[in-house]
Structures are given as C-alpha cells and as structure tokens.
N, C-alpha and C positions, 0 to 999 in steps of 0.2 A: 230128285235134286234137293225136297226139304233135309232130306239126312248131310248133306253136303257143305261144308264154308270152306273160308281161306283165310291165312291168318299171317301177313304180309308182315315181317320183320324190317322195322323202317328207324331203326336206333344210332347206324351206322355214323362215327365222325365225318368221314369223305377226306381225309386232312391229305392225297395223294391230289385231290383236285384244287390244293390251296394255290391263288389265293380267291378264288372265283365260289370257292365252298368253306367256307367259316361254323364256327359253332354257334351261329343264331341261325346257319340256313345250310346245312350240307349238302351232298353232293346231291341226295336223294332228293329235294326238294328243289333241283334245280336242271335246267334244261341240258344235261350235259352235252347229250344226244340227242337231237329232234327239237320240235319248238316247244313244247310242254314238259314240268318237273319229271324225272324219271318216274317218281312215285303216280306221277297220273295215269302216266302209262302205261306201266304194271296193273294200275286197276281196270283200264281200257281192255285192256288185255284178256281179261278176264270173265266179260260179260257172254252170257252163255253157257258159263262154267257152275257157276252157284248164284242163286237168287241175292239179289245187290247188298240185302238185309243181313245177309251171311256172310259177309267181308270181315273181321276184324283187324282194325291197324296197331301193331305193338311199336311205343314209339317212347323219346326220351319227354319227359315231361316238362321239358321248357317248350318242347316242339308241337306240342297237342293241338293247340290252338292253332299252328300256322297248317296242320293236315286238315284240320277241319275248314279252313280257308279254301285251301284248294281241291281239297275234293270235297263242296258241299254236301252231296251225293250219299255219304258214309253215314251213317248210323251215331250221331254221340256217342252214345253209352258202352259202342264198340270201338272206340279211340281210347286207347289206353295208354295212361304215361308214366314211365315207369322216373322212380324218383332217383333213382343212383343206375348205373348201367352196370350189371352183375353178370355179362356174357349174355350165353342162349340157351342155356339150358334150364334158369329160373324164368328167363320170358315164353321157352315152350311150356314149361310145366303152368306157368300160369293160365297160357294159351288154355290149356288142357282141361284147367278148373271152367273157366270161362263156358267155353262148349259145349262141357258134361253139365252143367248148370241149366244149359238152353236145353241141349238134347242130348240126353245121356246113351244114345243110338247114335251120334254122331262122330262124322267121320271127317278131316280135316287136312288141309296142304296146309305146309308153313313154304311162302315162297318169301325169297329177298325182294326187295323195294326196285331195287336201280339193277336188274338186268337189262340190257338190249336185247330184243326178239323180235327179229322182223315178220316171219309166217306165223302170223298168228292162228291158223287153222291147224297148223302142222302142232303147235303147241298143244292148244284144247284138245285135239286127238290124243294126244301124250300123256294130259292130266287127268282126261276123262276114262282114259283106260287104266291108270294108277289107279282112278279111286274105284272102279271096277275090280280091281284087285285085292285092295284095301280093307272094299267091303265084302268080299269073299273067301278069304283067307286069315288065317291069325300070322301077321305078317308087318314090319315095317318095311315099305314103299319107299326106294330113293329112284331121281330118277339122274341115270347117267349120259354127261356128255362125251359123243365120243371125241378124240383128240384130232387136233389139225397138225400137230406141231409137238416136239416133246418140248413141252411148258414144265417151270420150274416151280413157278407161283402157285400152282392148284393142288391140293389133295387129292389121291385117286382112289377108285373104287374097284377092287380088284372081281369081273367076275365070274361066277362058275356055270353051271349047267343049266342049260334052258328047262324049263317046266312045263309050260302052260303059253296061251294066246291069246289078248285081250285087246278085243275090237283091234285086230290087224297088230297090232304091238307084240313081242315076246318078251313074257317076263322071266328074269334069268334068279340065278341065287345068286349072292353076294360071297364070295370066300373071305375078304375081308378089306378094310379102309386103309390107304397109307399115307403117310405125311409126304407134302411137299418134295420129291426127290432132286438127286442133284441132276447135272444133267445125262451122264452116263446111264442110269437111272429109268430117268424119262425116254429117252431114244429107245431104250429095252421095252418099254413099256408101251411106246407108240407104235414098236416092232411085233408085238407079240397079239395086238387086235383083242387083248383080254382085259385092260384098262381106261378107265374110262373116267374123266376131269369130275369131280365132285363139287356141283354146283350149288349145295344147300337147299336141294329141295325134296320133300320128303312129305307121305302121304299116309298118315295109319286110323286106326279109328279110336274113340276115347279111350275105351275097355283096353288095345292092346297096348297103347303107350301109357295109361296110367299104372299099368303092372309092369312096364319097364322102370316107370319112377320109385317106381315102391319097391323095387326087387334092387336096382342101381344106383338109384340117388337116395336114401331115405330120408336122410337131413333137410332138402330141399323141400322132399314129400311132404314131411312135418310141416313145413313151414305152409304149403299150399291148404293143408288140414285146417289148419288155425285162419286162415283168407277164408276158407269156405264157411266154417263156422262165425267168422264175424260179420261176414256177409248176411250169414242166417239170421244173424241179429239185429238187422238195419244198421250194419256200421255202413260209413261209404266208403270206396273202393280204396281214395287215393288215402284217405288217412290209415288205412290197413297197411299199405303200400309202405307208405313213409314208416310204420315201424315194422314189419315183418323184412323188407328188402336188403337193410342194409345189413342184417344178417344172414344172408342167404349165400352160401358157395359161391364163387367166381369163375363159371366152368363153363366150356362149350356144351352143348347139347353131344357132339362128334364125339367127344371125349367120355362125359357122364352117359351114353345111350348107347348110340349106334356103337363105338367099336368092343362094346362089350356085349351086346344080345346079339343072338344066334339065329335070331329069324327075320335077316333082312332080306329083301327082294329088290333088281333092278331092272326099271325098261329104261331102255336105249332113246333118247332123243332122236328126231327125226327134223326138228327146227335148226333153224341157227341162235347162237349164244353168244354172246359175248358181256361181260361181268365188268367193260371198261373201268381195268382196274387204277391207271394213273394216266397222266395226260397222251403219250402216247398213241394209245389206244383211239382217240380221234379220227385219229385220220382214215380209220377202216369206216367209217362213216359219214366222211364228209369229200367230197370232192377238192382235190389236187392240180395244181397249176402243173406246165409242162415241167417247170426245175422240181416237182416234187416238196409244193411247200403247202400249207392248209391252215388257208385264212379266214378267221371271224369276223367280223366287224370292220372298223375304219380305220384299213391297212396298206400301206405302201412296201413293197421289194424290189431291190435292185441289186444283180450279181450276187442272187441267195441261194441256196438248196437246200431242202429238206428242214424244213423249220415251220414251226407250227407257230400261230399267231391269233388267242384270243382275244379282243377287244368289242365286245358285245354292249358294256350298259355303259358307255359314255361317247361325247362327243369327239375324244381328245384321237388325233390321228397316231397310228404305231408305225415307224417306216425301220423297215432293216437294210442294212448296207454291206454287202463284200462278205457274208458270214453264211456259215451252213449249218443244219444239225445244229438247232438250238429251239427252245421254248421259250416265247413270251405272252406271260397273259397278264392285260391290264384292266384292272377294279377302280373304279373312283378312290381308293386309298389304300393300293398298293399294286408292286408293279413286279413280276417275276421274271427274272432269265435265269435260263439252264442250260446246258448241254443234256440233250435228247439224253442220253448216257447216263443218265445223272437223276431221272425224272423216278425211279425208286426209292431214291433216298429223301423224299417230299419230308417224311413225316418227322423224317428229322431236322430238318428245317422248321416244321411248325413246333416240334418240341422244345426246339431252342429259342423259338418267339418265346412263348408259354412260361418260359421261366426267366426270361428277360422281363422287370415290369415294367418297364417302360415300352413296349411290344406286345405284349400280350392282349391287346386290344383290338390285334390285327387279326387275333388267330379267331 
C-alpha cells in the first residue's frame, strides 16, 4: 500500500447546484447528499485504500484553505491550489510530478470530489483491484460504470475483450471513449451491454502516464519540467504555479490522454454511482412525500407534486401552493424557482448573474 495514493480532483464550479453552491463554496464542499461536504466523504470513503498521508487534494486556490478546514485530517503540503483553472489534464500532469517526486514507483487514482457511493466495500474492491492491475501491467486503468438508463450527459467508454481477473473483478480492453450521445445513441448503447458511463476515474502508475505526457501532451510536459526543476531549487510551489499555469493548454485530460493511447483497460463497477449532476438528482437520495415532493428544511406543501424544496441554513419557512414540478432552493440571499425541466440550463442562469454587476455577487 506504500506504493499506492489518490489524488482527488476537487476544482469543480458546482454552478448546476446554484444557488446553495457559489464560487466561495461549491458544490463539493457542501452537503449536497448526506450531512457532510461531498468532499469529506469521498475522502471517508477512501480509508483502507491508501495510507491517509497519500491522499493529494487538487483544488482552486481561493478554496485551499476552506479543504484544509474540513478535512483537518489531509496532509498540508498535499493540498494544492491551483492559481487559474486550466481543465484536467495540466492538474493530472501536475498530479503526476507531485507523486514521482515522492515515489517514483508510484502508482495513483485520480477520483472526482462529489460522487455519491453508497457501498463503499463494493468500491474499495473495484479500486483495489485497478490498482492491482495498474501495478502489473503497462496500462491506463479506467473504471467503468455500467448504465441504468440511456443517459445523454455522460461520456462512454466503449469496451472490448476481457483479459485477465483481478481480485474477483475482469479487466476488459477499452476499444475506444465517446462523447456524450444523443439519445437514439444512448438507447443503442444501453442495448448493446458493451458501453459503460465514463465516470472520471482512472488508475495508472507514474512511469506509464508520464510517457503518455510526453508522447501526447508535450507543451504541458514542458511546463511540468520547468515545476520540477524549480522545485529543485527551493522555489515554492504556489509561486511556480502562479507563473508556469497561466500558460499551460486548456484541455481535459479525456481529450490530451485517454482518447488518444492505446493502452487503456477497464473494470466494470460493482458499486452504485451517482455524479448528482444538477438539482434533480436529489431526490434519488432523499425521501419523498406521498404526492412525490422532496423536502429540506422549513418547508410547507399543499396541492403540490413533484417538486423539490431546499431550505437548509435559515429560519425563514418555504410553503408551496397548487403547483407541481418545480424547484425551490432558498439561501439567506437568494431564492431559486425552476421548472424541474428547466434545472440543466442552471449555468446559464449563473452566467447571466456573472455578467450582470450588479449580481454577480450572488454567484
């Protein structure tokens, strides 16, 4: 397990959870799901998997200070904030430097912050036999979830022929990643038992993703060159950061990595998921009145259905009257309604704060 960390990408806006998730505290640092920040519980999650010291949080650098808050637990010096947010393929490549720094034998997940996973045994099996893989193979490790529903929001991972069998798991080959489908698409793809929702999580060791960097990204590579050796120098991290970052690609890691090497591997999850991508998504987690309504806080309905109702950090009561299928979530300074229908187009709602300034204080 010393060969082993995790390196939890926690940069995320949340702007799908506004107005409950703002840019001094997004979604990730807050209880979307459950009574503690998602990020706590991702790291909760966790224990048993890699020694605590081997956690790395990559986060936005206004946020550094509120991770180190709530997960006293984390290591400083592996709370890293990044100064501009450049995608994920310059926070994995950093990831990567980082690592190889500690242990150049090292082998590493990058898992997202704010997933829902309820079995968490069923997990650790999943990620223990990835890195079981990881560290046996010259191979990039994704692991895939299979679908419930043909979903329009996820990326898939198309795969091909089984190999090999690691602690009870089969790891398959990947034939290749595809964007987002429509829905005609998706139903083919839910049909066909060979696609499986692309969850961001991925397990390889230093050696084999630093020669994916170097072979796929080389610009970025450079730039990680020039970190390591300033580092050599006793420069400190964040002032590297602050001039190496804002020059760095804007790229997903999916894009710069994965859909372009040849040597990916996937197991199949065996947990449940869920990525609660916009308010929605609630209600698969919290308990529903008879009309189907899913209430937070200090909430009154009468002649409602199907309507969700956050009001968690205030005194002030929320009652709904004679309406269905709608979103209300209320903040001490501000106050949302939606049509359920409606609750994907969030971000463009906070976009239009954003550029209003007299609003933009909301966002």
């Amino acid at each position: 397990m010393q060969n082993r960390y995790i390196v939890i990408m926690a940069g995320g806006k949340g702007e799908r959870f506004w107005p409950e998730s703002r840019k001094s505290s997004p979604k990730q640092f807050l209880p979307i799901v459950g009574s503690t920040p998602m990020l706590v519980q991702t790291i909760e999650r966790l224990k048993g998997i890699v020694n605590p010291g081997n956690i790395f949080v990559i986060t936005n650098e206004q946020h550094r200070d509120l991770v180190l808050e709530i997960c006293p637990q984390l290591d400083n010096e592996k709370v890293i904030g990044e100064p501009i947010g450049r995608d994920t393929a310059p926070a994995v490549a950093l990831a990567t430097l980082l690592v190889r720094r500690e242990n150049p034998n090292g082998v590493f997940a990058i898992l997202p912050s704010d997933s829902v996973i309820e079995n968490k045994d069923a997990f650790n099996s999943v990620i223990e036999s990835a890195f079981a893989l990881a560290e046996s193979r010259r191979v990039l490790v994704t692991i895939g979830i299979k679908p419930t529903h043909p979903a329009t929001g996820y990326g898939y991972i198309h795969r091909s022929k089984a190999f090999e069998k690691y602690n009870e798991h089969i790891a398959y080959e990947v034939r290749k990643f595809v964007e987002k489908p429509n829905i005609e698409k998706a139903k083919a793809y839910l049909k066909s038992g060979e696609f499986f929702w692309n969850a961001g999580m991925f397990i390889w060791s230093v050696s084999n993703i630093s020669e994916q960097f170097e072979k796929n990204c080389p610009k970025i590579w450079e730039s990680i060159q020039r970190i390591n050796l300033a580092l050599g120098e006793g420069e400190a991290l964040d002032a590297i950061l602050s001039r190496e970052y804002p020059e760095m690609d804007k790229i997903s890691v999916d894009y710069a990595i994965i859909e372009k090497a040849d040597n990916i591997a996937m197991i199949e999850s065996v947990f449940d998921w869920d990525d609660v991508g916009e308010w929605n998504s609630i209600e698969r987690h919290n308990q529903t009145d008879d009309s189907g309504n899913c209430l937070r806080g200090i909430s009154k309905v009468l002649n409602t259905n199907n309507s969700i109702v956050s009001n968690r950090d205030s005194g002030h009561l929320v009652a709904l009257l004679g309406v269905d299928d709608l979103i209300v979530v209320h903040t001490k300074d501000a106050t949302l309604v939606c049509k359920k229908s409606e609750a994907q187009k969030m971000k463009e709602l906070v976009s239009s704060l954003a550029k209003t300034p007299e609003f933009d204080h909301f966002t």
